[in-house]
Backbone as a printed PyTorch tensor [residue, N CA C, xyz], in Angstrom:
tensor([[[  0.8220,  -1.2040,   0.0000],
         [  0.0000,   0.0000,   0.0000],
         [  0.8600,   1.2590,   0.0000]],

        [[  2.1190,   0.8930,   0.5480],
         [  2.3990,   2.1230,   0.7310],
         [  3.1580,   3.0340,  -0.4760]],

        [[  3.5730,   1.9070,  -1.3280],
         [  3.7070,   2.5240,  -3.0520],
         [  2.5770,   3.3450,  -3.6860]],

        [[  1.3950,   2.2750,  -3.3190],
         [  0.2660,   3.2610,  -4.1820],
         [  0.0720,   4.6920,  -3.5820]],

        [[  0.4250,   5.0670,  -2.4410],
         [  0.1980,   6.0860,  -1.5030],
         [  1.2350,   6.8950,  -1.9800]],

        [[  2.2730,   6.6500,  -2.2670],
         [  3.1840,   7.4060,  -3.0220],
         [  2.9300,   7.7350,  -4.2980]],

        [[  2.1000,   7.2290,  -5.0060],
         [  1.3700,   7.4680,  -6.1100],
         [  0.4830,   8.9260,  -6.2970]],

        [[ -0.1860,   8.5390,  -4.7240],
         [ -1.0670,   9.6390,  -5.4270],
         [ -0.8730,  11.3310,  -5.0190]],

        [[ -2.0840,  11.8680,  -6.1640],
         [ -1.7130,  13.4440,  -5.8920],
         [ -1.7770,  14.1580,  -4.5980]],

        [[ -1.2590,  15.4340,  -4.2640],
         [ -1.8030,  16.3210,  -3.0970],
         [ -3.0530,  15.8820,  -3.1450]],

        [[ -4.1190,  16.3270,  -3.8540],
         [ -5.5160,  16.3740,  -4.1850],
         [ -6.4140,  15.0430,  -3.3480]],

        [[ -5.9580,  13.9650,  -3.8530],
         [ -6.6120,  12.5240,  -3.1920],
         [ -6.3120,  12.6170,  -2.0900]],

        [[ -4.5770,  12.9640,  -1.8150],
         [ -4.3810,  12.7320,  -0.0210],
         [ -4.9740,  13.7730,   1.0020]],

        [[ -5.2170,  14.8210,   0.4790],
         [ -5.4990,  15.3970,   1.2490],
         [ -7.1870,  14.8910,   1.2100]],

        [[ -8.0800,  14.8270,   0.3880],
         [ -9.5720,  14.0680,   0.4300],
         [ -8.8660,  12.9540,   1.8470]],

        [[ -8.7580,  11.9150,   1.6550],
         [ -8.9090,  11.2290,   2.5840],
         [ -8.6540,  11.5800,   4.1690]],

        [[ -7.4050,  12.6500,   4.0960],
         [ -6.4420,  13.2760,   5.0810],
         [ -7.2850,  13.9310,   5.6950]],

        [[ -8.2090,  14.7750,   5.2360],
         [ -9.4120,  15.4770,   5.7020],
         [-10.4760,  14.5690,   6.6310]],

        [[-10.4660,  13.6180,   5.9140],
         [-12.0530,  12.5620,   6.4730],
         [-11.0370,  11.8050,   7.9630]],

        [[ -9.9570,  11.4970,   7.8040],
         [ -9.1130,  11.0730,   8.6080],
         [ -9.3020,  11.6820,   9.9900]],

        [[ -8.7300,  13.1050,   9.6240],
         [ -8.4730,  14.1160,  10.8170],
         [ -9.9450,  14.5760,  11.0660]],

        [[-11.3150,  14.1380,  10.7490],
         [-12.4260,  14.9570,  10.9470],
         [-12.4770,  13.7370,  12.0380]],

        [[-12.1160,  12.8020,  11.6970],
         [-13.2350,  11.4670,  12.6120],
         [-11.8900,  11.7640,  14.0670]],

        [[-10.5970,  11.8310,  13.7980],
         [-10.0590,  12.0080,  15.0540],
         [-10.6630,  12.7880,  15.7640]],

        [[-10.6860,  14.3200,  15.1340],
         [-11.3350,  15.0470,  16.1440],
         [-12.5450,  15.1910,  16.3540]],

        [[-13.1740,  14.7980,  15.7330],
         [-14.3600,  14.1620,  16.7180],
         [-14.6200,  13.1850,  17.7890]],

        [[-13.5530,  12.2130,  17.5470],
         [-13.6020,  11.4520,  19.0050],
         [-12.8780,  12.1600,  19.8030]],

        [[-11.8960,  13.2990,  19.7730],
         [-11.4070,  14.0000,  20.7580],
         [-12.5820,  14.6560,  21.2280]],

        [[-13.2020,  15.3230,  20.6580],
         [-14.0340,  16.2040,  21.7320],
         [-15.0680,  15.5080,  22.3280]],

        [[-15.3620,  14.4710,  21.5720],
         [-16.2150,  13.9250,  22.4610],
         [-15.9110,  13.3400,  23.2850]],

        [[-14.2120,  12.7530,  23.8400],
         [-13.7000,  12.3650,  24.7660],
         [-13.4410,  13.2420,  25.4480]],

        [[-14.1030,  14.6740,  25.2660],
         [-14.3200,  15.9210,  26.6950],
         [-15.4470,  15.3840,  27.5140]],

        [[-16.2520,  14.7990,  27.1930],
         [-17.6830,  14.8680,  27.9790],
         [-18.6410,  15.2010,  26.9330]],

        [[-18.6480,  16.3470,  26.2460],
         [-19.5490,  16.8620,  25.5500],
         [-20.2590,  15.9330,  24.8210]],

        [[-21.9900,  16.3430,  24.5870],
         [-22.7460,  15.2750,  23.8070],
         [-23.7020,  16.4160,  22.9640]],

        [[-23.5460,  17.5450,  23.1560],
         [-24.6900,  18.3730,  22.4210],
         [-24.1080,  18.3820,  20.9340]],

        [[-24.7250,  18.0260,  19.7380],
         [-24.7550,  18.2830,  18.7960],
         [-23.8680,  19.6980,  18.2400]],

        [[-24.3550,  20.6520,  18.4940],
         [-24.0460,  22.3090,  18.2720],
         [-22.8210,  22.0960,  19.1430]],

        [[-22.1240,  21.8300,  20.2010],
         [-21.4160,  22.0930,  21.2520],
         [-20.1560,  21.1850,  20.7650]],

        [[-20.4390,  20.2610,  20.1630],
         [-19.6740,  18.8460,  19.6920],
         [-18.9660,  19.6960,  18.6660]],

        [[-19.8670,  20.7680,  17.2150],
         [-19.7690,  21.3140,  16.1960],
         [-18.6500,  22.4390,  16.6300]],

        [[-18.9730,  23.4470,  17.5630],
         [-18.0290,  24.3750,  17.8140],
         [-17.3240,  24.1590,  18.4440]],

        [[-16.9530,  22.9150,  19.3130],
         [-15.5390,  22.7410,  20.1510],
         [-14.4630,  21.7550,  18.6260]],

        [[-15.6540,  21.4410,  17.5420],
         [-14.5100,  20.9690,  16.6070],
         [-14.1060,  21.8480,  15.9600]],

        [[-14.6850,  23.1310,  15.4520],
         [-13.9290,  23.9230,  14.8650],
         [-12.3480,  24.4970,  14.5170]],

        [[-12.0640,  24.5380,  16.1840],
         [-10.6920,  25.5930,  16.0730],
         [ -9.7720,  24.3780,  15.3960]],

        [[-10.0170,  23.5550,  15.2840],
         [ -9.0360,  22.1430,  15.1850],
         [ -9.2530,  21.7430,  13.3420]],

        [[-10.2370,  22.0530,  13.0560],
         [-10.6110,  21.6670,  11.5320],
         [-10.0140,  22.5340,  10.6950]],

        [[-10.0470,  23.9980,  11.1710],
         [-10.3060,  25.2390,  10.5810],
         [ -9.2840,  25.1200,   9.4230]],

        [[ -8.8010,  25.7210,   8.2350],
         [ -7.8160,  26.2390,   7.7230],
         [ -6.5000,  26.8930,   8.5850]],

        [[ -6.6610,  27.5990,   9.1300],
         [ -6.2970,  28.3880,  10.1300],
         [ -4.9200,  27.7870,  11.0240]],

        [[ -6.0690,  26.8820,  12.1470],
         [ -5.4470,  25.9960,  13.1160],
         [ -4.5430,  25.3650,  12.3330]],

        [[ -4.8130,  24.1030,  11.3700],
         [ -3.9250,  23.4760,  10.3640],
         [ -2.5480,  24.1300,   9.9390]],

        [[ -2.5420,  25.2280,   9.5470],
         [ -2.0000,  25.9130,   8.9070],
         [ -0.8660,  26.3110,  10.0840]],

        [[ -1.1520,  26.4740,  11.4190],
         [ -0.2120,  26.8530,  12.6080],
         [  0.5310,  25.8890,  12.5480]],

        [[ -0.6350,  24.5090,  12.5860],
         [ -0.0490,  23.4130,  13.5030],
         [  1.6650,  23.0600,  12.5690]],

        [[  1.2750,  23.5540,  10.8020],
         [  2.2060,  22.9710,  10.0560],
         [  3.1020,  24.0480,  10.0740]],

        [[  3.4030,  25.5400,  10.4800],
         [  4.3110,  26.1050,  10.6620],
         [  4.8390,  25.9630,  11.9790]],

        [[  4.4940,  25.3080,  12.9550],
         [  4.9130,  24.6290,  14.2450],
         [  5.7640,  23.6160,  13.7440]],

        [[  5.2270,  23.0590,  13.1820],
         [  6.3670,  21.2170,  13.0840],
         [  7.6090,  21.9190,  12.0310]],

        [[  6.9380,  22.9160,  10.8260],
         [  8.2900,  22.9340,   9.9670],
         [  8.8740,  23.7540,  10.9070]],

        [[  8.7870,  24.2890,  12.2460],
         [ 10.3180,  25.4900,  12.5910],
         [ 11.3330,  24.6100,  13.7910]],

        [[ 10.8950,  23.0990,  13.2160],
         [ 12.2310,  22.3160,  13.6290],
         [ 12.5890,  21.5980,  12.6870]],

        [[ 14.0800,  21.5030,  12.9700],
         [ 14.8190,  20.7200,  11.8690],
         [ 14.2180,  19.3220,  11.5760]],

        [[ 13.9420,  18.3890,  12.8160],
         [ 13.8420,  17.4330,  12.6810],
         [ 12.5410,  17.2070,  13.1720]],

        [[ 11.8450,  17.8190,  13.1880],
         [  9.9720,  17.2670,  13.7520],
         [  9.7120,  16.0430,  12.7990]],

        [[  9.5600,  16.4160,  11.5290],
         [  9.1520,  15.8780,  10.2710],
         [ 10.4130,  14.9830,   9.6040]],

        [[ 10.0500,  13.8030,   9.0590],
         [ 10.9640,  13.5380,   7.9850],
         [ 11.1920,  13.8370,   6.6090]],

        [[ 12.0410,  13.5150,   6.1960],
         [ 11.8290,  14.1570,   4.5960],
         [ 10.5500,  13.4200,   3.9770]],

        [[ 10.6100,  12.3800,   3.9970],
         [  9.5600,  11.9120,   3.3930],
         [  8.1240,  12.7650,   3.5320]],

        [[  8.2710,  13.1160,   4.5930],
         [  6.4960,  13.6120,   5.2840],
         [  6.2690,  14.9880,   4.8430]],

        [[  7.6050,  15.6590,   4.4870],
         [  7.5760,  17.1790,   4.3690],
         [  7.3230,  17.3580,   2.6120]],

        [[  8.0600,  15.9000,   2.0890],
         [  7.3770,  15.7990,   0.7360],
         [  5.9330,  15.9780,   0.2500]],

        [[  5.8090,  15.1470,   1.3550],
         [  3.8240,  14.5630,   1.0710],
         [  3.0400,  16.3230,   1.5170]],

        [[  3.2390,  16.7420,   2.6780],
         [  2.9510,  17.4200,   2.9210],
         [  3.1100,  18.9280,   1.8410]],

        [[  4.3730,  19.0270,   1.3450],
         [  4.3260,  19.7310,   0.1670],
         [  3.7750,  19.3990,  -1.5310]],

        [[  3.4590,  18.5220,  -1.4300],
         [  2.6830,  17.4490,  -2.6140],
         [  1.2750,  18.5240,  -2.3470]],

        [[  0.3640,  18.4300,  -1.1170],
         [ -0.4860,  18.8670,  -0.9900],
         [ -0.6920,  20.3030,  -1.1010]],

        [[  0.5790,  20.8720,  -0.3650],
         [  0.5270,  22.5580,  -0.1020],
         [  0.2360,  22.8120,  -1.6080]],

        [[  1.0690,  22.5260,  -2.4130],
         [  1.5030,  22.7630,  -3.9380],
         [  0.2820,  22.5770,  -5.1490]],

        [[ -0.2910,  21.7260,  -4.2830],
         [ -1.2840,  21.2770,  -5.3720],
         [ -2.1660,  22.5560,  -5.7510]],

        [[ -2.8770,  22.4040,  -7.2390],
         [ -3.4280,  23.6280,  -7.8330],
         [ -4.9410,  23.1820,  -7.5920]],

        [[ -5.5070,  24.3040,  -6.4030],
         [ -6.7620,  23.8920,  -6.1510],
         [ -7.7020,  25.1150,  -6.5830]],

        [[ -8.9900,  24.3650,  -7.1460],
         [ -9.9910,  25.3930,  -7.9990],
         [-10.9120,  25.6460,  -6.8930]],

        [[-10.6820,  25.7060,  -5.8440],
         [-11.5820,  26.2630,  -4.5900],
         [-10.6260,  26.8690,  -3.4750]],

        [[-10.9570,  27.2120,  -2.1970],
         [-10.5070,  28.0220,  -1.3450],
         [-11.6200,  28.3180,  -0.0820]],

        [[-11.3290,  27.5460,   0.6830],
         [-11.8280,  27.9110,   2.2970],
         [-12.1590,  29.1160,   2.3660]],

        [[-13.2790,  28.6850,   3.1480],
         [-14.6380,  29.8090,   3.6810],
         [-13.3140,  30.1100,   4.9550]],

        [[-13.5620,  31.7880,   5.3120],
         [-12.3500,  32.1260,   6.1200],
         [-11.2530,  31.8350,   6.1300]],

        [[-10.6900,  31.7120,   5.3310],
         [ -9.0370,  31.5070,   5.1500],
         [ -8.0020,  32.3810,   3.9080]],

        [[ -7.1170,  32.4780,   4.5070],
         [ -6.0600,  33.1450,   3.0360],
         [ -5.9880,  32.0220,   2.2990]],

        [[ -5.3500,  32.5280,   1.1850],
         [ -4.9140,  31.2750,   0.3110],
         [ -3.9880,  30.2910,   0.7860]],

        [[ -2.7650,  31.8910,   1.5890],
         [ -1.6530,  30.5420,   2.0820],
         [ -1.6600,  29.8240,   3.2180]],

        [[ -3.2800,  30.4060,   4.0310],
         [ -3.3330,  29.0530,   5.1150],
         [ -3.8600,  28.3710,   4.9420]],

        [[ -5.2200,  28.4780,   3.5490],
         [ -5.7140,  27.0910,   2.8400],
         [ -4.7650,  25.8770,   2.2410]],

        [[ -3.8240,  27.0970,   1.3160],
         [ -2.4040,  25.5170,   0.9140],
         [ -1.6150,  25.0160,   1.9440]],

        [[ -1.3380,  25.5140,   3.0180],
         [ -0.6190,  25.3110,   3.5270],
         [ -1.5410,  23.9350,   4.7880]],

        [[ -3.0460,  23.9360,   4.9650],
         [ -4.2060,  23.1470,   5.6060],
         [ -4.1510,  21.8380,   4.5580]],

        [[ -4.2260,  22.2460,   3.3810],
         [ -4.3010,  21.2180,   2.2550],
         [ -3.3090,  20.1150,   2.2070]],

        [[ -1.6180,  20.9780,   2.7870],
         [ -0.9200,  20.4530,   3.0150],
         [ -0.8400,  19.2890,   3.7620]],

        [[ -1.4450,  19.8780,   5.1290],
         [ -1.6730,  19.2410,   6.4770],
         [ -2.4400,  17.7390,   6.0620]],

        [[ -3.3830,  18.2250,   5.4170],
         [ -4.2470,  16.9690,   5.4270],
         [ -3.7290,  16.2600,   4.6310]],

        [[ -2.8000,  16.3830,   3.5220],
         [ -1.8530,  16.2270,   2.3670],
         [ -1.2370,  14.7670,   3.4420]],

        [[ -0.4160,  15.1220,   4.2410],
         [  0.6470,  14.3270,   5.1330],
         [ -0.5320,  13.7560,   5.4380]],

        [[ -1.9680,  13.7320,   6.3920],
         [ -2.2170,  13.2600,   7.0090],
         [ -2.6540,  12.0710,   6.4640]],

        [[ -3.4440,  11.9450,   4.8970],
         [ -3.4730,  11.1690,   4.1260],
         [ -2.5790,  10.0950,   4.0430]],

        [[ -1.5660,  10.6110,   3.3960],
         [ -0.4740,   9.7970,   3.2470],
         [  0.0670,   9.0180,   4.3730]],

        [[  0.0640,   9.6630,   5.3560],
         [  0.1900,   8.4600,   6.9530],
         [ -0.8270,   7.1210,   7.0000]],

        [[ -2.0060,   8.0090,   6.9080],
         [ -3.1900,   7.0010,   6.8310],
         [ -2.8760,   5.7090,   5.6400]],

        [[ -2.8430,   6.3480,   4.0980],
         [ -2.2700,   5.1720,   3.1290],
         [ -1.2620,   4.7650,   3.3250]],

        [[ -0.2260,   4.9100,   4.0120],
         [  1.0270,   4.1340,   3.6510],
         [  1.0050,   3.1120,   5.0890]],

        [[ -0.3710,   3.2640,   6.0810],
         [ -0.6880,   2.8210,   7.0890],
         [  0.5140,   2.4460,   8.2730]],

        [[  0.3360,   4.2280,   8.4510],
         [  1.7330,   4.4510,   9.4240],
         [  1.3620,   5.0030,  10.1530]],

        [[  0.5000,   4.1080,  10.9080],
         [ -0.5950,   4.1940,  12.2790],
         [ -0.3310,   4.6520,  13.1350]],

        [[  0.8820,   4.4340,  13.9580],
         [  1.5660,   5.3970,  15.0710],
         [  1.9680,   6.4990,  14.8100]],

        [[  2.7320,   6.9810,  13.6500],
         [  3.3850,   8.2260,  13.5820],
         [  1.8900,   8.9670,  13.3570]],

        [[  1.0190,   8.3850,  12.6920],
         [ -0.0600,   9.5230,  12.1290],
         [ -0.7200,   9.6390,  13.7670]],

        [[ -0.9080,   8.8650,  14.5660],
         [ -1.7920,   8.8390,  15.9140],
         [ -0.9280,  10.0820,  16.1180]],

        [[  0.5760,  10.1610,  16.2890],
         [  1.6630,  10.7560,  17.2850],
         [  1.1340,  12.4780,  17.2730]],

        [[  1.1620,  12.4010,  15.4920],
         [  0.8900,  13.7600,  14.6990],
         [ -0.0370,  14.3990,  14.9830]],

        [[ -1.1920,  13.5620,  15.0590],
         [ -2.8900,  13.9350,  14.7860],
         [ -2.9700,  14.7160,  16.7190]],

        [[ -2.4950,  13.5940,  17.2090],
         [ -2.4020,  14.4120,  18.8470],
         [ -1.9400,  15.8390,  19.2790]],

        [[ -0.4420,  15.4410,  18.0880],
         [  0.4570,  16.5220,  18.8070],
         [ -0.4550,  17.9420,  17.7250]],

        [[ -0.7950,  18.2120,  16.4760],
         [ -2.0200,  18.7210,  16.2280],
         [ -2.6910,  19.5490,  17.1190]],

        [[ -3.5360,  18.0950,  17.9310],
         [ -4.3350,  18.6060,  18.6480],
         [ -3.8720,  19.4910,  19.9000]],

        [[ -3.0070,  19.0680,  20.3460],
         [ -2.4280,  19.3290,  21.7320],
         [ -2.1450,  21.2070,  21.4520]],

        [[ -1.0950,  21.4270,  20.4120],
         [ -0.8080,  22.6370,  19.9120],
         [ -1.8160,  23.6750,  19.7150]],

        [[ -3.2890,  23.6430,  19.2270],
         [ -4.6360,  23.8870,  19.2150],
         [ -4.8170,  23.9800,  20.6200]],

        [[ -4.7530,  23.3740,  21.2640],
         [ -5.3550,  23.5890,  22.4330],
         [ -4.1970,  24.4710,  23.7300]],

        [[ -3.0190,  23.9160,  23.1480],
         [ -1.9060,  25.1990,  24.1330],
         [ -1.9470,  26.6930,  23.7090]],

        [[ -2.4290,  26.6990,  22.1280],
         [ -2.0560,  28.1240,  21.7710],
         [ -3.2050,  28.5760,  21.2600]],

        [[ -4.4080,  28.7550,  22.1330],
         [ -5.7230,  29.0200,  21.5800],
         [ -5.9460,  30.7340,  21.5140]],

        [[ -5.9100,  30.9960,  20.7840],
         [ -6.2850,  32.9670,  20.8970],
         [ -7.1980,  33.3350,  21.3210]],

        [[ -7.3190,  34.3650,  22.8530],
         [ -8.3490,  34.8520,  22.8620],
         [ -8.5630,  33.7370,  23.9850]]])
């Protein structure tokens, strides 16, 4: 699997990378307690957003070694990719740079590199939640 995963475009990985990181964080917040519908919706936000994404991936690139090459590939596979849409609230370069995100997150998921993507998807989350604005 993990050839074909190298196969594919920004575009696919990030589709899946997206559905990936939606279902994590949704069992994160709901591993707050929370059960309200609406409440479930806006505690997932800051974590989905363009935005957040976009931190979390200028967080990991301002170390040498967070990322491997491989991951910073995938992840730039996605940033790079030429997309005919653009996030509701977002710049362009924190949409490519989100696209990115989900770009890697994909590619963890296909090349089924279950721990590092768990490690990621946490540390993600964790960063979202240390550096919340406001």
């Amino acid at each position: 699997m993990n050839e074909k995963a190298n196969l594919l475009n920004g575009a696919a990985l990030a589709y899946i990378g997206d559905a990936v990181y939606e279902v994590f964080v949704r069992d994160y917040v709901l591993s707050k307690g929370e059960t309200s519908p609406n409440k479930l919706h806006k505690a997932a936000v800051k974590y989905v957003e363009a935005r957040g994404q976009a931190r979390v991936m200028q967080h990991w690139l301002s170390f040498d070694d967070y990322l491997t090459q491989e991951e910073i590939t995938m992840y730039k596979r996605g940033r790079n990719n030429k997309a005919n849409t653009k996030a509701k609230n977002a710049s362009i370069g924190d949409y490519r740079q989100a696209t990115g995100f989900e770009s890697l997150v994909g590619w963890l998921h296909m090349s089924r590199k279950f721990e590092r993507l768990q490690e990621l998807l946490q540390a993600a989350v964790d960063y979202i939640d240390e550096n919340q604005e406001g």
